[in-house]
Every structure is written in C-alpha cells, then in structure tokens.
PyMOL Python script that loads the backbone (N, CA, C, O; Angstrom):
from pymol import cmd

cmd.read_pdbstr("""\
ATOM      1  N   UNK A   1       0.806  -1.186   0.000  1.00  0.00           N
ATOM      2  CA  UNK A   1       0.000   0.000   0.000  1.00  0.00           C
ATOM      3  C   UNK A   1       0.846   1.244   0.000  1.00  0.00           C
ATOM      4  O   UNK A   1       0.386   2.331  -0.349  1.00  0.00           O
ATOM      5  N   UNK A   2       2.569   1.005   0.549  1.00  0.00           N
ATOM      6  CA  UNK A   2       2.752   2.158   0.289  1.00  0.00           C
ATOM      7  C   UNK A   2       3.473   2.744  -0.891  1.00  0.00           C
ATOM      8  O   UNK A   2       4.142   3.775  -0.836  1.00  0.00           O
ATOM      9  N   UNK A   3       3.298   2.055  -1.897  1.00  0.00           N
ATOM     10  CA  UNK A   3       3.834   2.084  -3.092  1.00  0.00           C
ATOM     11  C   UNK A   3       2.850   2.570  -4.047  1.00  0.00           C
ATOM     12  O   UNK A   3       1.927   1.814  -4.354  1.00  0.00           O
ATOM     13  N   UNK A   4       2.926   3.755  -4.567  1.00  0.00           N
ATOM     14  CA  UNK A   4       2.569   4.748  -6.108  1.00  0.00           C
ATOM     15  C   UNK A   4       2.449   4.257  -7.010  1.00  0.00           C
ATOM     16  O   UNK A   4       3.523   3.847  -7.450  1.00  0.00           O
ATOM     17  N   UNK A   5       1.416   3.993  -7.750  1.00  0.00           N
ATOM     18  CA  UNK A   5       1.271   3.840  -8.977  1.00  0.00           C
ATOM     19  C   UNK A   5       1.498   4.641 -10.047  1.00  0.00           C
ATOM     20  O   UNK A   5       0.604   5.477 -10.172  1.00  0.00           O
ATOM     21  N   UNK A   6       2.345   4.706 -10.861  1.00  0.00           N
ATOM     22  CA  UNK A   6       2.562   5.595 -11.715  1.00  0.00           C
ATOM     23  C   UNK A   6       1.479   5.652 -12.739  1.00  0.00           C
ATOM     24  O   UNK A   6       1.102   4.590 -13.233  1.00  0.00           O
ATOM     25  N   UNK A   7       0.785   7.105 -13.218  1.00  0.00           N
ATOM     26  CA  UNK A   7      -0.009   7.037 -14.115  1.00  0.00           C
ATOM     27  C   UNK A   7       0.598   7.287 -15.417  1.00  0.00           C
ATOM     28  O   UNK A   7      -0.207   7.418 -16.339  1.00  0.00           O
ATOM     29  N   UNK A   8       1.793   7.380 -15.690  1.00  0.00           N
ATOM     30  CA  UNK A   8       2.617   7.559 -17.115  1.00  0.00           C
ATOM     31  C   UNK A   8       2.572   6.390 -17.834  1.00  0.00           C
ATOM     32  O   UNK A   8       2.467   5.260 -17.358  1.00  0.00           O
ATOM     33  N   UNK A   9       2.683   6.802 -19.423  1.00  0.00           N
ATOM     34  CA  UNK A   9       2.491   5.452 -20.177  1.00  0.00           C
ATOM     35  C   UNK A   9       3.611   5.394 -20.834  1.00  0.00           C
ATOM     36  O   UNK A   9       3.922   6.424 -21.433  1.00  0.00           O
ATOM     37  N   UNK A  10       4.513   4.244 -20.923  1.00  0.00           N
ATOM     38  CA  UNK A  10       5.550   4.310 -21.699  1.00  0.00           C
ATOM     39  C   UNK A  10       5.519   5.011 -22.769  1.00  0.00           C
ATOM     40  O   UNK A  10       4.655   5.883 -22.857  1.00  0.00           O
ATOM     41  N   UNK A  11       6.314   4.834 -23.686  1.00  0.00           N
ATOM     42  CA  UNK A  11       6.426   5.821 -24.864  1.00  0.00           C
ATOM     43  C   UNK A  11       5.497   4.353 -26.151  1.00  0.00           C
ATOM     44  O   UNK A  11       4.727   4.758 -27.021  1.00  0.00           O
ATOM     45  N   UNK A  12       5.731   3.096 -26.023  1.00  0.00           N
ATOM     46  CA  UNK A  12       5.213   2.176 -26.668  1.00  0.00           C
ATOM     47  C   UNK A  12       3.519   2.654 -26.337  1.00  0.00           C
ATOM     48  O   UNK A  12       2.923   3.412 -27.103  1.00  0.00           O
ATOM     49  N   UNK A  13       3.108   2.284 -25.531  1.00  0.00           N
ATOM     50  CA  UNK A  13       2.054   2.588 -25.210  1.00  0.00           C
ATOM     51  C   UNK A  13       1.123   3.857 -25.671  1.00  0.00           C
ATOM     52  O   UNK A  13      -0.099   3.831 -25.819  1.00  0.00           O
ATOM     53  N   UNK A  14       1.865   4.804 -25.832  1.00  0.00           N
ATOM     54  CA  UNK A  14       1.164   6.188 -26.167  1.00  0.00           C
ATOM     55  C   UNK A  14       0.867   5.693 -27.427  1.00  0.00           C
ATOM     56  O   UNK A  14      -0.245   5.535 -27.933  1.00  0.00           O
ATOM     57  N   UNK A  15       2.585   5.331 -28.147  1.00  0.00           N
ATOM     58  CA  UNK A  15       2.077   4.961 -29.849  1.00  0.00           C
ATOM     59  C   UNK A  15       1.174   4.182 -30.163  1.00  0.00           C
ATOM     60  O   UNK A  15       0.675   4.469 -31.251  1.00  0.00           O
ATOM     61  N   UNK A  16       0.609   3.025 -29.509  1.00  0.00           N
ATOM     62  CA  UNK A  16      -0.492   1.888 -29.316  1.00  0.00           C
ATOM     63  C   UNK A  16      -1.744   2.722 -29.202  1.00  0.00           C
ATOM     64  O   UNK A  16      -2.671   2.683 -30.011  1.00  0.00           O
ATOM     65  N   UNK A  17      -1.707   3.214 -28.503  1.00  0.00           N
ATOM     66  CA  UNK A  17      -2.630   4.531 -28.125  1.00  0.00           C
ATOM     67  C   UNK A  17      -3.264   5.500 -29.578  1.00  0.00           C
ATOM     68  O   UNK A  17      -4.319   5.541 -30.209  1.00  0.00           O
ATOM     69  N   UNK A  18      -1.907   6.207 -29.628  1.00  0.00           N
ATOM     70  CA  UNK A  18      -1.912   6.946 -31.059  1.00  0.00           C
ATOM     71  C   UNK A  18      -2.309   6.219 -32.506  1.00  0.00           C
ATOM     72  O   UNK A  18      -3.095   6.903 -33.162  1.00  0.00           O
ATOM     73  N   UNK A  19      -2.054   5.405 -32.907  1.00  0.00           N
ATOM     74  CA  UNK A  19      -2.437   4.474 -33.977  1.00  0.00           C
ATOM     75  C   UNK A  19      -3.892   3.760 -33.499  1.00  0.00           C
ATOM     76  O   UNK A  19      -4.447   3.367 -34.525  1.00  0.00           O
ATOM     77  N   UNK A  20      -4.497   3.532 -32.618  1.00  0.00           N
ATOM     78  CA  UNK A  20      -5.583   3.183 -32.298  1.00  0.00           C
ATOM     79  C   UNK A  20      -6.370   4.338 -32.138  1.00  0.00           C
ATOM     80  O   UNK A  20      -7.550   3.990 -32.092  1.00  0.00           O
ATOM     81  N   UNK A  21      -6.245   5.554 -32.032  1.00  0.00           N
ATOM     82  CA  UNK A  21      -6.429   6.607 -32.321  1.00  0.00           C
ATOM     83  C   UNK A  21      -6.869   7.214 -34.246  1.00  0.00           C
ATOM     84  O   UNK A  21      -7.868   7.803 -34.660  1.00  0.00           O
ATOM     85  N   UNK A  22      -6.014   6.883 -34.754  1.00  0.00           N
ATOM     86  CA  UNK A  22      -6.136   7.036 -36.306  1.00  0.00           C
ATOM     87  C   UNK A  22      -6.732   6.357 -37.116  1.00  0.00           C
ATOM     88  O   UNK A  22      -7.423   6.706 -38.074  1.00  0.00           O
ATOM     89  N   UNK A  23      -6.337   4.858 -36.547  1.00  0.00           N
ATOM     90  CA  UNK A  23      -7.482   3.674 -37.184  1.00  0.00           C
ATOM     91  C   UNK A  23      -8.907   3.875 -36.422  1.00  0.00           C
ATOM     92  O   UNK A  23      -9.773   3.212 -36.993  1.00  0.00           O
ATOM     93  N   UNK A  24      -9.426   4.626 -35.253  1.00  0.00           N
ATOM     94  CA  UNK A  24     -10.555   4.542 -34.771  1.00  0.00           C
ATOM     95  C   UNK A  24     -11.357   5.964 -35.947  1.00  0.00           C
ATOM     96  O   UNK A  24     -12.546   6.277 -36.022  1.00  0.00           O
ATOM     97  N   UNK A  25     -10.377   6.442 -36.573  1.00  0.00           N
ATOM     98  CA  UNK A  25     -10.654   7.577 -36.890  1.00  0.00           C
ATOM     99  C   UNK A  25     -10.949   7.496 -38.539  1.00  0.00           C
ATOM    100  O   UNK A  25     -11.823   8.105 -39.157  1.00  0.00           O
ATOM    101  N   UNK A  26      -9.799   6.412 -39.142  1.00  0.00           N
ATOM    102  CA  UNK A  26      -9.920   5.904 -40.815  1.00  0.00           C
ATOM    103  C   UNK A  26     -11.722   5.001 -40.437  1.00  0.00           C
ATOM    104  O   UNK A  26     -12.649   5.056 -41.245  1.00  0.00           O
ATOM    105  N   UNK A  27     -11.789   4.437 -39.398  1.00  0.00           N
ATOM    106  CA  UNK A  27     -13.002   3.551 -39.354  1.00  0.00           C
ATOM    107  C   UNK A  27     -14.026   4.467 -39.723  1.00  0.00           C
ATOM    108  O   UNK A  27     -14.316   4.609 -40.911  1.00  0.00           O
ATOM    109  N   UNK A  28     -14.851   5.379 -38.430  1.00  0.00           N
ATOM    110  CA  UNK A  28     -15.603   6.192 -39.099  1.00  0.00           C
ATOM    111  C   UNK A  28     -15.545   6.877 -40.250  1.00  0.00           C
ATOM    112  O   UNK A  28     -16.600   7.092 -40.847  1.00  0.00           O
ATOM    113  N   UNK A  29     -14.390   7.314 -40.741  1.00  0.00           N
ATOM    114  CA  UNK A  29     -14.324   7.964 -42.490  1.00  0.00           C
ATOM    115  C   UNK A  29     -15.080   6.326 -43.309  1.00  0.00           C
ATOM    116  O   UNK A  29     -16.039   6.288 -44.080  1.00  0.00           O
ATOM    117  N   UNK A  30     -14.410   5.376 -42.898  1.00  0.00           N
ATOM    118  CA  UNK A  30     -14.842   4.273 -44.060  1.00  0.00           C
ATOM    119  C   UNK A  30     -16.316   4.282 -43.652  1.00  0.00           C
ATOM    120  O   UNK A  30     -16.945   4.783 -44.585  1.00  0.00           O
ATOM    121  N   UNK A  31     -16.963   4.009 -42.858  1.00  0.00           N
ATOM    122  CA  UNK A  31     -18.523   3.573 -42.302  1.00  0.00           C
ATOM    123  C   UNK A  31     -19.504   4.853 -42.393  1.00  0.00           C
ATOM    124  O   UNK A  31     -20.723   4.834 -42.559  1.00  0.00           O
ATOM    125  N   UNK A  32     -18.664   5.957 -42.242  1.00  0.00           N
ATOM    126  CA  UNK A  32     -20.032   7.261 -41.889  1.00  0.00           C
ATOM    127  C   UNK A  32     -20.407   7.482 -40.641  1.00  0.00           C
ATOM    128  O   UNK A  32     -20.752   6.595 -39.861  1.00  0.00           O
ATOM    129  N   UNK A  33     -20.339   9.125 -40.297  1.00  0.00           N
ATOM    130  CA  UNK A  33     -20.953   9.330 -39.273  1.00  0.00           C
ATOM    131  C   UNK A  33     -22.332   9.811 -39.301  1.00  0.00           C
ATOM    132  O   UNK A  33     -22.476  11.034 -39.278  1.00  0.00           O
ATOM    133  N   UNK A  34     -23.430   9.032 -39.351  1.00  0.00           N
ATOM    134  CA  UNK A  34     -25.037   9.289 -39.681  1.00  0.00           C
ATOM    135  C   UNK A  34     -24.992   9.516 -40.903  1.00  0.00           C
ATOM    136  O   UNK A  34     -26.101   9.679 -41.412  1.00  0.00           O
ATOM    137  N   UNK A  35     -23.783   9.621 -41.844  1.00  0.00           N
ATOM    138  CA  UNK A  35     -24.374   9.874 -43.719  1.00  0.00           C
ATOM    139  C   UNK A  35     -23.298   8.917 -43.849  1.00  0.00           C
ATOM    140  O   UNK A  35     -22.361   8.634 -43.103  1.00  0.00           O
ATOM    141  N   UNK A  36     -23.799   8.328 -45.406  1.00  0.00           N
ATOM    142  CA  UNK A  36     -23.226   7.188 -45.832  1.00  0.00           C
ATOM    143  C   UNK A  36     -21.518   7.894 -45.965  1.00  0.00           C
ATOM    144  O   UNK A  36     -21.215   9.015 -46.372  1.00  0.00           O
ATOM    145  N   UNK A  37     -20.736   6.946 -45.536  1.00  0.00           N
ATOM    146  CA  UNK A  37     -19.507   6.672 -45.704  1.00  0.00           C
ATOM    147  C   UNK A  37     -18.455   6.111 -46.492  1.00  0.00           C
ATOM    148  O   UNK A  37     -18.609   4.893 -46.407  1.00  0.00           O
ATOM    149  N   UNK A  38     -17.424   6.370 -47.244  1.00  0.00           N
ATOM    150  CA  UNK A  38     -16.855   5.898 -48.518  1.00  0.00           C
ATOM    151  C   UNK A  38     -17.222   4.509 -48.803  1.00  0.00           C
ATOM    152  O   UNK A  38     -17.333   3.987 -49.912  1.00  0.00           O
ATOM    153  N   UNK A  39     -17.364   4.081 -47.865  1.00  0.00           N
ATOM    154  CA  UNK A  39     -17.952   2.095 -47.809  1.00  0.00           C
ATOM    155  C   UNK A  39     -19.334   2.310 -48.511  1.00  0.00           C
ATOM    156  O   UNK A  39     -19.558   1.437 -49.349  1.00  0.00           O
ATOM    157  N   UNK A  40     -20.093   3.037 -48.411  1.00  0.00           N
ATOM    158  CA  UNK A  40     -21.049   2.951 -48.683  1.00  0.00           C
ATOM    159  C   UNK A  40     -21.436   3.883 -50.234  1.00  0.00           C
ATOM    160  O   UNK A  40     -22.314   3.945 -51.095  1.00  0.00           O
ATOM    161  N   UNK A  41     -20.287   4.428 -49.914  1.00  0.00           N
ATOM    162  CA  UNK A  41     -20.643   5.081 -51.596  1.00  0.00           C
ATOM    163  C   UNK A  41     -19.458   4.303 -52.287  1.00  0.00           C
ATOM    164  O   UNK A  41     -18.958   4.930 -53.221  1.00  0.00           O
ATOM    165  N   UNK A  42     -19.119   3.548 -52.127  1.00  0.00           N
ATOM    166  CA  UNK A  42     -17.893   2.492 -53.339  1.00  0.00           C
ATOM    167  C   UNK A  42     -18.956   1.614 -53.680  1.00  0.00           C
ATOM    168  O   UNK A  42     -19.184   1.395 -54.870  1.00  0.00           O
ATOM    169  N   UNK A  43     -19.862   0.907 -52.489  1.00  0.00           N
ATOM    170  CA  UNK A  43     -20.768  -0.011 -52.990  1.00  0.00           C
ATOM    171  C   UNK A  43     -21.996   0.152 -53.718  1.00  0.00           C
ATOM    172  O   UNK A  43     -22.779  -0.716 -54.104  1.00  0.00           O
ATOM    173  N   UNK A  44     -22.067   2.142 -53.918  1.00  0.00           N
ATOM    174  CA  UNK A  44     -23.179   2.315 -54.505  1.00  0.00           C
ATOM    175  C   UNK A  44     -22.649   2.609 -56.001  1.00  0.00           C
ATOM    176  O   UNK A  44     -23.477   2.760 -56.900  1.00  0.00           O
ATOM    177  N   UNK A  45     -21.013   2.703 -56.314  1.00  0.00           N
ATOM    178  CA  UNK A  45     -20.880   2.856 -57.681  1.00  0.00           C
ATOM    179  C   UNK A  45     -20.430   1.139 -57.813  1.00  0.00           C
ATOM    180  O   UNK A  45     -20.734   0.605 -58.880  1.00  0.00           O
ATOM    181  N   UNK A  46     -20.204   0.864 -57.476  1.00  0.00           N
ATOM    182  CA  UNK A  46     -19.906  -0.948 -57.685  1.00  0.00           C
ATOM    183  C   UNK A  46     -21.039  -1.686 -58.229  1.00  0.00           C
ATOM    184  O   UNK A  46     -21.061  -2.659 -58.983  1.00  0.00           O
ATOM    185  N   UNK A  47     -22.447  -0.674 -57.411  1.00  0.00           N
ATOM    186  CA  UNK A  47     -23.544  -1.383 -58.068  1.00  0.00           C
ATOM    187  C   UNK A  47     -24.526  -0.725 -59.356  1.00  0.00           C
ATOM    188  O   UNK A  47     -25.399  -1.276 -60.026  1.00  0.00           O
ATOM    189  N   UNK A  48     -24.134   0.313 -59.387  1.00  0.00           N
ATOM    190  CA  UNK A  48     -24.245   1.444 -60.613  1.00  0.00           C
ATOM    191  C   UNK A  48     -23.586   0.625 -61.860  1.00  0.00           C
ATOM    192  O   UNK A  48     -24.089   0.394 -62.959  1.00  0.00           O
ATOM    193  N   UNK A  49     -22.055   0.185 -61.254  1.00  0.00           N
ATOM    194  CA  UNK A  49     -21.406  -0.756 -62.426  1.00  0.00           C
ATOM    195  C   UNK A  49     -21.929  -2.117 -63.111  1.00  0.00           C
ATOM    196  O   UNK A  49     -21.938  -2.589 -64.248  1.00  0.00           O
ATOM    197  N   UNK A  50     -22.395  -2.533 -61.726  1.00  0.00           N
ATOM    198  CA  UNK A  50     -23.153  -3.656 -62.186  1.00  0.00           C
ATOM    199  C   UNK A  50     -24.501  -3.536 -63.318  1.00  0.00           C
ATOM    200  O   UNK A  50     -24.412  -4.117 -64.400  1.00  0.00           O
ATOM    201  N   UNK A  51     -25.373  -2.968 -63.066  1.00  0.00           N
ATOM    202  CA  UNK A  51     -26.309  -2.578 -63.772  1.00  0.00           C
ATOM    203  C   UNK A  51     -25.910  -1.956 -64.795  1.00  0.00           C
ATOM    204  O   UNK A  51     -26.754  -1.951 -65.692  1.00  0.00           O
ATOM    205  N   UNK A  52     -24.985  -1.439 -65.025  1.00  0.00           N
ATOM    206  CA  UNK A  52     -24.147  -1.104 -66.718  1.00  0.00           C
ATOM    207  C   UNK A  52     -23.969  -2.124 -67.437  1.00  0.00           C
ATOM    208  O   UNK A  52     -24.353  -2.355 -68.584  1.00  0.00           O
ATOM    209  N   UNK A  53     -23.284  -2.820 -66.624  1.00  0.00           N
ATOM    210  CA  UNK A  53     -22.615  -4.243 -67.367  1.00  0.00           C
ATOM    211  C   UNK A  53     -23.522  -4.943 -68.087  1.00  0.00           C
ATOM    212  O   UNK A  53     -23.447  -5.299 -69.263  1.00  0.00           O
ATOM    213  N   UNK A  54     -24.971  -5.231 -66.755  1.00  0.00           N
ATOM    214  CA  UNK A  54     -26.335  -5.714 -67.490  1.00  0.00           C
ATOM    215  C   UNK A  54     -26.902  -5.520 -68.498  1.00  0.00           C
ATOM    216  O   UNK A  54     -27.517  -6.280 -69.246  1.00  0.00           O
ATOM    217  N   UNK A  55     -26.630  -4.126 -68.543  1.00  0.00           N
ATOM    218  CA  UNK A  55     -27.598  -3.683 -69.737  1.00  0.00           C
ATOM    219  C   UNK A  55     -27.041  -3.505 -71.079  1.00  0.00           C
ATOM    220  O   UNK A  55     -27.650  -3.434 -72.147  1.00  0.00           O
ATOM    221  N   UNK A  56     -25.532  -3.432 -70.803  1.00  0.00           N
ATOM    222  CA  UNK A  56     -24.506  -3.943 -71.953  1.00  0.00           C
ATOM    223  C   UNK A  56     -24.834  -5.070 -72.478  1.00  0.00           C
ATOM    224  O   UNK A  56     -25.483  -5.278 -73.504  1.00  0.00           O
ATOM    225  N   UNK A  57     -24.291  -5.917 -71.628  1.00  0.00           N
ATOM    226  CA  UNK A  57     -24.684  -7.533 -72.215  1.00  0.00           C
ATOM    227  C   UNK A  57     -25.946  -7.680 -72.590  1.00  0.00           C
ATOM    228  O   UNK A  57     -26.027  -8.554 -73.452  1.00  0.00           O
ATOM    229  N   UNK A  58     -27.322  -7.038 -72.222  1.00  0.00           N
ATOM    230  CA  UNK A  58     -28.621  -6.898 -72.772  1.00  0.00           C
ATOM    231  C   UNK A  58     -28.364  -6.318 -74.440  1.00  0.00           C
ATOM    232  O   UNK A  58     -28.729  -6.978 -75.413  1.00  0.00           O
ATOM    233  N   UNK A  59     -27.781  -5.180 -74.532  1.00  0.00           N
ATOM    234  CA  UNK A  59     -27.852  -4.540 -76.218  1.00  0.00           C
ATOM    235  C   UNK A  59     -26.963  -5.687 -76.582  1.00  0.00           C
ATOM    236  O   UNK A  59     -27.313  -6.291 -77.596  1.00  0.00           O
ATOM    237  N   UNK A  60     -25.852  -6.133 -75.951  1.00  0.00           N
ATOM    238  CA  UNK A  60     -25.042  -7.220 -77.029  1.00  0.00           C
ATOM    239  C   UNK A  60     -25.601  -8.161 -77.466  1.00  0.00           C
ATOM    240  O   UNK A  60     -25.133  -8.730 -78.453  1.00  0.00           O
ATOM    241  N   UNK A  61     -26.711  -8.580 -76.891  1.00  0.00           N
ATOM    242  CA  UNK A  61     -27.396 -10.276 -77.235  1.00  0.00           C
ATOM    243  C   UNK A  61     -28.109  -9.469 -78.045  1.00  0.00           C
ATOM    244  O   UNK A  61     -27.733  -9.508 -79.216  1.00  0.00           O
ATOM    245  N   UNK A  62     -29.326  -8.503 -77.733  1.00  0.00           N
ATOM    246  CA  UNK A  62     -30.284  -8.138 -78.567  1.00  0.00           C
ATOM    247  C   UNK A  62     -29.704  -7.557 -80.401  1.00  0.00           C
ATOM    248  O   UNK A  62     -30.191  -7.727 -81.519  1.00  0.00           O
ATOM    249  N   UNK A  63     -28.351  -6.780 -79.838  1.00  0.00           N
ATOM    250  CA  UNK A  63     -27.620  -6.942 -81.292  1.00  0.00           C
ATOM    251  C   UNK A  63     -27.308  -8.135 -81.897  1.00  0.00           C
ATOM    252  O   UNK A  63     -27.447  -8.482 -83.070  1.00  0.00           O
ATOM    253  N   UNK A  64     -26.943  -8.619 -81.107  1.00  0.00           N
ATOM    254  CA  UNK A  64     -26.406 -10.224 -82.176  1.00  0.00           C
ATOM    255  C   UNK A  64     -27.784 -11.370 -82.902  1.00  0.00           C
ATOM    256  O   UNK A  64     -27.625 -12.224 -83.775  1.00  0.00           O
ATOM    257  N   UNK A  65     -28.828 -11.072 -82.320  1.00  0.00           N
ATOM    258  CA  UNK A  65     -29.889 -11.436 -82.417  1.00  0.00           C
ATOM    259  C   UNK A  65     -30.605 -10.573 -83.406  1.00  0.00           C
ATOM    260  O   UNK A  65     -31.582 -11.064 -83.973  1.00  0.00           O
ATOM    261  N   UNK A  66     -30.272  -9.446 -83.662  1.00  0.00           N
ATOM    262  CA  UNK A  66     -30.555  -8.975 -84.299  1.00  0.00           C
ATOM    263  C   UNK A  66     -30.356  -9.147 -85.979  1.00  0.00           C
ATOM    264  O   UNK A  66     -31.110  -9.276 -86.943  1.00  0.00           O
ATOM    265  N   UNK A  67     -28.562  -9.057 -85.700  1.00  0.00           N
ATOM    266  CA  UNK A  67     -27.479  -9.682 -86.687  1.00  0.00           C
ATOM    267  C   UNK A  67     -28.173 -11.138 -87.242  1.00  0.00           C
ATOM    268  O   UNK A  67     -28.478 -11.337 -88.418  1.00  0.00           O
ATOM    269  N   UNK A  68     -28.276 -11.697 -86.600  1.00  0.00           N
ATOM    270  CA  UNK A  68     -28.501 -13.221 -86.776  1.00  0.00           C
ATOM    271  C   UNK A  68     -29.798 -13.187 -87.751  1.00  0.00           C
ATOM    272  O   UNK A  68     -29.924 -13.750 -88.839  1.00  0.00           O
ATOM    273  N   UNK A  69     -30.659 -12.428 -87.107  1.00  0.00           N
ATOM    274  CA  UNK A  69     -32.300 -12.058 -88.300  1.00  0.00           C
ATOM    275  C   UNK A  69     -32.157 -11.189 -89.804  1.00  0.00           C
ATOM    276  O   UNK A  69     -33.059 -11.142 -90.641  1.00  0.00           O
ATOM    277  N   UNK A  70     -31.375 -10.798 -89.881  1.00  0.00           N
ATOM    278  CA  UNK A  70     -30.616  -9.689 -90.467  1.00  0.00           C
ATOM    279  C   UNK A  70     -30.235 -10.680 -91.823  1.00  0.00           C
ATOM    280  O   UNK A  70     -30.772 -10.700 -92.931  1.00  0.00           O
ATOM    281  N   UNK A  71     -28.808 -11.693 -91.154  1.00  0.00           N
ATOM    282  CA  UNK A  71     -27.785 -12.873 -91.892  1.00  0.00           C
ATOM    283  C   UNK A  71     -29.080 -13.322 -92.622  1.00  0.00           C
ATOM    284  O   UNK A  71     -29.279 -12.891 -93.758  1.00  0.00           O
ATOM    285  N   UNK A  72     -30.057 -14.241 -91.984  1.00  0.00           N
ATOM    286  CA  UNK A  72     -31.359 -14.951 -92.407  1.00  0.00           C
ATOM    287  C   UNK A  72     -32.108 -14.652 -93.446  1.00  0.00           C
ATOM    288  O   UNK A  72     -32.538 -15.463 -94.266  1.00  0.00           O
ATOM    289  N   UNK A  73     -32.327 -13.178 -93.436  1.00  0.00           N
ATOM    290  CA  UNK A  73     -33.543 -12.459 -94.353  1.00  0.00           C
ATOM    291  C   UNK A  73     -32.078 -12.624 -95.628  1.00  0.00           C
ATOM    292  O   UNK A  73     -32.348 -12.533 -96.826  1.00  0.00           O
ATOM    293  N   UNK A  74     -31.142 -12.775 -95.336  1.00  0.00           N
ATOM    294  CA  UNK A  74     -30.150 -12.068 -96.709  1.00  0.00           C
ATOM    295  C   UNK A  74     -30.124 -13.818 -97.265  1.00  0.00           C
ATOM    296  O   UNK A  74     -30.109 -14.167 -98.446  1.00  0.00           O
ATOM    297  N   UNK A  75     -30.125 -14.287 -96.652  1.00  0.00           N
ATOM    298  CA  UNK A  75     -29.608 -15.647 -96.988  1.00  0.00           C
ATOM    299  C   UNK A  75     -30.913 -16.320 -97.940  1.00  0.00           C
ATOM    300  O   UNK A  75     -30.724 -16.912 -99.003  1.00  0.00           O
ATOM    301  N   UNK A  76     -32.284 -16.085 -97.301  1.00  0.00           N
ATOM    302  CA  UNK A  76     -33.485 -16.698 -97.507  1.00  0.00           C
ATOM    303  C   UNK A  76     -34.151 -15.726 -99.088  1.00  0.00           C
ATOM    304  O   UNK A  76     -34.820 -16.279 -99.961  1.00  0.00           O
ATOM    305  N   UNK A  77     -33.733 -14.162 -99.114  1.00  0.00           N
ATOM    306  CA  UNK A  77     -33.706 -13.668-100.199  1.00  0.00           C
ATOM    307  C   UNK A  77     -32.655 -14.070-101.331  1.00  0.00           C
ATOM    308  O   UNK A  77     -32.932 -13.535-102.404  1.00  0.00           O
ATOM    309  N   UNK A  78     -31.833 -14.653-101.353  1.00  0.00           N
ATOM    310  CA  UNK A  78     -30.779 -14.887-101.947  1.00  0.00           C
ATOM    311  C   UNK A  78     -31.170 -16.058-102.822  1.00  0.00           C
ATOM    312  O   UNK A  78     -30.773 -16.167-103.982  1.00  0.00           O
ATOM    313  N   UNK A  79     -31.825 -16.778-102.326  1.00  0.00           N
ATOM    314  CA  UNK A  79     -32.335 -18.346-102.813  1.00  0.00           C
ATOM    315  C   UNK A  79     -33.349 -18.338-103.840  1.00  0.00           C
ATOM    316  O   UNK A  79     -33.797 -19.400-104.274  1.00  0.00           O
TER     317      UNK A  79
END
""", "prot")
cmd.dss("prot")
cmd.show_as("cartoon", "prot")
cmd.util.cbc("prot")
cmd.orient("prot")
C-alpha cells in the first residue's frame, strides 16, 4: 500500500494509443458518421457498375440477335 502507482504510459504505449487513435478515426471515415460513408458510396458505384454491365450484355445479345435475323432475311432472299 505504500507504493505509487505511476499514471505515465511508456512511450510504446502512447504509440499503441496513437495508432488506435487514427485507425478509430480511418473507421468512421470508411462507415459514416449518420451519412453514408466511402464504404457505402464504393458499394453504390460498384452497383451502378453492375447494372451497366447488365444492360450492356442486354444490347449485345439483342444486337447479335438482331445480326442473326438480319444474316437470315439475306440468306433466304438470296435463294
């Protein structure tokens, strides 16, 4: 009991401290504080992308299908 506890933190410790500090701080930037957060707007152009892609590959079939009716009429006039 008659021995002091020191309230000082090593110098390791502060830095443990400090970096848990910055990553507590990159966290909320990634998540949002009450408005969406880079996490949440990467996944809203990720899915913007997606639905591009869809509708790409939608005109590509409907073109080639198209092509394909196109080849047919030339082929069937030809005869």
């Amino acid at each position: 009991m008659g021995q002091r506890e020191e309230c000082e933190m090593t110098e390791f410790e502060g830095q443990v401290l400090a970096d848990l500090s910055v990553l507590k701080s990159q966290m909320k930037q990634l998540l949002g504080i009450g408005q969406p957060g880079r996490l949440t707007q990467i996944e809203e152009r990720v899915e913007r992308h997606e639905r591009t892609v869809q509708r790409m590959k939608g005109l590509a079939g409907a073109a080639g299908a198209l092509l394909t009716v196109i080849h047919l009429a030339i082929d069937y006039f030809r005869r």
